[in-house]
N, C-alpha and C positions, 0 to 999 in steps of 0.2 A: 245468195247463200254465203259469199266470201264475207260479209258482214259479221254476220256469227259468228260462224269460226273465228274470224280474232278475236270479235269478243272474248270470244269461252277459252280463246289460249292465252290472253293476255291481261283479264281483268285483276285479276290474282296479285301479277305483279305491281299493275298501277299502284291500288291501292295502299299494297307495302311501303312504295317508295316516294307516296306524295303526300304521305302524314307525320305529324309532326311527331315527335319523339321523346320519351320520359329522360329523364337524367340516367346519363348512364356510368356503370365502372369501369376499372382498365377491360380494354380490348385488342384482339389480335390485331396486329399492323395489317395491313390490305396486302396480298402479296399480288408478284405481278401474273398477270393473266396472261395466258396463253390466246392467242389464235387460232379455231377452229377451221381448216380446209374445208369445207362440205363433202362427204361423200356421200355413199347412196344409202339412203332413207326413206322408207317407209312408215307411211303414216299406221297407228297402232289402231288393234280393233276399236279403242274405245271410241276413237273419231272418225273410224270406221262406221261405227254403231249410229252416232248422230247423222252423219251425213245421209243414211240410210235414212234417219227419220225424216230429213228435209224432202228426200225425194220423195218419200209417201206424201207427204206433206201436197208437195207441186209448187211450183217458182211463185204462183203470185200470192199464195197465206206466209210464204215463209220471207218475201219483201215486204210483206204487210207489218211479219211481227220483227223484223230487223229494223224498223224504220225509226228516223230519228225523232221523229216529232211525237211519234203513240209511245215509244219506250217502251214496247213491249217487252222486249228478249229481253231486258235488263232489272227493270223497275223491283221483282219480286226480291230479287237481291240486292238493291240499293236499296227497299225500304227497313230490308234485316238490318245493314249495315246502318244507316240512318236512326232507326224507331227500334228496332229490338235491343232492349237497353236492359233486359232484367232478366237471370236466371232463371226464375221462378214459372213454372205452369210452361217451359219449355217441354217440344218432341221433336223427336227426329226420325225420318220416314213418316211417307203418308198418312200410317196406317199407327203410327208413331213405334213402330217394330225392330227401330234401331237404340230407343232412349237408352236404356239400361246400360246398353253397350256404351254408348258413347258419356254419359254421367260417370258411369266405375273409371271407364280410362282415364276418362278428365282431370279426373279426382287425385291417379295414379301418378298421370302425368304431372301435377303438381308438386305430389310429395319428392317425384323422382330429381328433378333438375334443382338446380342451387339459382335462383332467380326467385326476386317479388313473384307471389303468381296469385297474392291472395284475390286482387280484383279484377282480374282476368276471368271471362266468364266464356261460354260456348251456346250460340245461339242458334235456327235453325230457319233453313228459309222457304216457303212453303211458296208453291205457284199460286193456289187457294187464296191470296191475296190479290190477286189479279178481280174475284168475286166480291169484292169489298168495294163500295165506289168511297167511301169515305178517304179509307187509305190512298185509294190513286188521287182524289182530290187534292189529299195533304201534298202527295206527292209531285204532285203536277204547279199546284202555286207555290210550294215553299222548296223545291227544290230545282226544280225545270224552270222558274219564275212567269209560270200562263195566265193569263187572266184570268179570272171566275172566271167569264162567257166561256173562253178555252179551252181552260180546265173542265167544265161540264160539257161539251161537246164533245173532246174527247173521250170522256169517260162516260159516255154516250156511245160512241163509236166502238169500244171495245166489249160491252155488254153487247150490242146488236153483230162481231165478229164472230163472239163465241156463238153465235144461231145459224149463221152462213158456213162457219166452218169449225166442224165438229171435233174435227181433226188436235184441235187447241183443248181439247179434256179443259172447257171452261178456265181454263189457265193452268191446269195441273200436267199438262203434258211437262216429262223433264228437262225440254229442251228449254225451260222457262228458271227453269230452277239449277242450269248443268252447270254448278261452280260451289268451288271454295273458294275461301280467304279470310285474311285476318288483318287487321288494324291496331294500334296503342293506341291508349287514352288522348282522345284529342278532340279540341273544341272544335266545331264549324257551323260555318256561317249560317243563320235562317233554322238551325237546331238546337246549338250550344252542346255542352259536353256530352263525349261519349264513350264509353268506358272501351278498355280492351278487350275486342273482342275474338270470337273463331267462327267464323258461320259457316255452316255445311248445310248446301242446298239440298232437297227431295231429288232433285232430277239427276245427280250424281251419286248419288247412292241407289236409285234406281238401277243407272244406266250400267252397272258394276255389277248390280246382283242380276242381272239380263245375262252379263260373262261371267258369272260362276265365281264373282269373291263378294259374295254379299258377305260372306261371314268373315272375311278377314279386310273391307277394303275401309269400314267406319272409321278402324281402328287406325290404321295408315293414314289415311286424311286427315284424322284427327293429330296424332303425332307429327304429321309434317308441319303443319299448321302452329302447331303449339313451339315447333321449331323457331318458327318466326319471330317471335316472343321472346325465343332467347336472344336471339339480332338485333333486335331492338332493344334489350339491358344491353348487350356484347356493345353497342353501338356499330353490328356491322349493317343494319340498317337502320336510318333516320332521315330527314327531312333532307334537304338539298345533297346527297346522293346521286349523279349522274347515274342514268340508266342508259346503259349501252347491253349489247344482246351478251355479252361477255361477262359482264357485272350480275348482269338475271339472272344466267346462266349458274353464276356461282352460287347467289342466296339459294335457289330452288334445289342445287344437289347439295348442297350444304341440308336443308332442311331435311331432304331423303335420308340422310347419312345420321340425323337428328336420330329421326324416327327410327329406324331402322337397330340404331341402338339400344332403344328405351326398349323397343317392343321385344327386342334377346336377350337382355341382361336380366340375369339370376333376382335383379331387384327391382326390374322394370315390368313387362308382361310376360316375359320367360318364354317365350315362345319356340315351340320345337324347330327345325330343319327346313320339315316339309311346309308351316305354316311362313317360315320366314322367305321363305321362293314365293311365296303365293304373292306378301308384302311387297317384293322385288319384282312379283309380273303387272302389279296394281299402280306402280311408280314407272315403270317401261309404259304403262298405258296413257301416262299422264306426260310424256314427252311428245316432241313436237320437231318437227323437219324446218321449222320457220328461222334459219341459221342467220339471218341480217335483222331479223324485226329485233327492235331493244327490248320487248318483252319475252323474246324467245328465253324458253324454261330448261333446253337442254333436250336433245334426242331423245328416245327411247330407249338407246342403249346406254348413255349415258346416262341417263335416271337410273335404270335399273343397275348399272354398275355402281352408283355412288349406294344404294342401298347395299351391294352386297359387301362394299366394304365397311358401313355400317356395322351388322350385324357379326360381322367376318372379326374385326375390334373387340367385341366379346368374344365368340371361340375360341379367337386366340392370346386371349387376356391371362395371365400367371396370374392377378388376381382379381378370380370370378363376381365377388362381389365387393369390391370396389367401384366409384359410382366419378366417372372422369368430370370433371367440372364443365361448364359450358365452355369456359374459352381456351381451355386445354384441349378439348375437343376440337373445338375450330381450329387451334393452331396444326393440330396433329392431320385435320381434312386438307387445310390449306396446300401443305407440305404434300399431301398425295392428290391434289386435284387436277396438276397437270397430265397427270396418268390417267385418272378417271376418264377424264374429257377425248382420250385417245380410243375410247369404245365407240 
């Protein structure tokens, strides 16, 4: 089960920090990072909530779908990242009961930030693909590099799982789909180009509206997310970037403080008080106790506090709707990040 879990705490960041990177304008100097002491932390319900699902699960389907040679736990979302390449005849949620929401924000989120955003797209990652042997084919020779014989064995192997173990909803269980993330335009190998994307899995927007923010967590995901986006114009993140848990740490409350903005401001999603705590309990839930791994995202309290000073930045703005640039923003985080990081 240790497998997963990092997966799902750490794939986010890989991503961000191993792709290459569009040309970018001035950006804020890197300030220096503080050092985190570790103290006592608790894991949040949301990883709460999964770990609960492995045990129903029982150790040997949930070794079976961490394993490195089936790819199970991973695949639905490297083929988003890979192969969903186009806007168009996109949903999000199973049921597709998030689209609306998250197409208006995206949309919002565009007009709102002073960044290229025009071919930045937001795409969605469905377990459901797990039922496609095509897709795992492609996936298996042109990206895993398996042999036909291989690649059809295994994809063999995963259709005869989902009969033994029901438990895998055919690959739609969320624990298949539990992640976000986002990438720039960048070619790779055995693909070729791939546009900027934001992909938000089915099993993360699930597992949100199980704890009572299905109605405000799309929107937060998506916002952070599109954060990212600005890091990479900012150039504070690009291609050869060391990742140490200090550096994660920053892009990831940097992106809360993004979002957290866009979704209070008078020109952003305007979002009342009560709905902006809710933002701030959905970014607590998306921290992590992992204080030495280089992918660590930041505590929980620390997520949840860099949201509130987000949001807190408009409240207490003299003027309400003015629209702070990206990298004024970043400068003005940088300056308060050694505080944040003290929650």
């Amino acid at each position: 089960m240790t497998k997963i879990n990092i997966l799902c705490a750490t794939i986010a960041i890989c991503f961000i920090v191993l792709c290459a990177c569009r040309k970018t304008i001035e950006h804020p100097v890197v300030p220096d990072l503080a050092e985190v002491v570790p103290g006592p932390c608790t894991a949040p319900p949301l990883r709460a909530w999964l770990n609960d699902q492995f045990l129903r699960w029982g150790e040997k389907p949930t070794i079976i779908a961490a394993g490195e040679e089936l790819r199970m736990s991973e695949m639905a979302n490297y083929y988003t990242l890979y192969y969903e390449n186009s806007a168009e005849n996109q949903y999000f949620g199973v049921q597709g009961e998030n689209t609306e929401q998250v197409i208006n924000y995206f949309k919002n989120l565009k007009r709102f930030w002073n960044i290229p955003s025009k071919n930045i797209i937001v795409v969605a990652a469905h377990g459901s693909m797990l039922q496609d042997r095509n897709k795992i084919l492609k996936m298996y020779k042109n990206i895993y590099g398996y042999s036909n014989d291989k690649a059809n064995h295994y994809a063999d192997s995963i259709a005869t799982l989902f009969k033994i173990y029901p438990q895998f909803l055919n690959g739609e269980h969320p624990a298949f789909t539990f992640n976000q993330f986002t990438i720039p335009d960048t070619t790779i190998a055995n693909v070729g180009l791939v546009p900027a994307k934001v992909i938000i899995g089915d099993g993360l927007l699930q597992a949100f509206d199980k704890l009572g923010y299905g109605d405000i967590a799309p929107q937060a995901i998506l916002a952070h997310e599109f954060g990212h986006h600005i890091q990479y114009v900012l150039g504070i993140l690009g291609k050869g970037i060391k990742l140490t848990p200090k550096t994660s740490r920053r892009f990831e409350l940097m992106a809360d403080a993004y979002a957290a903005y866009f979704l209070s401001h008078s020109q952003g999603a305007a979002l009342k008080l009560d709905k902006l705590q809710k933002v701030a309990e959905v970014f607590f839930n998306t921290g992590d106790c992992d204080f030495t791994i280089d992918g660590h995202h930041g505590s929980p309290t620390q997520r949840k506090a860099a949201a509130e000073w987000g949001y807190n930045l408009t409240i207490n703005s003299q003027k309400r709707d003015y629209i702070l640039p990206g990298d004024e923003f970043a400068r003005l985080f940088d300056a308060e990040l050694n505080n944040i990081i003290k929650n």
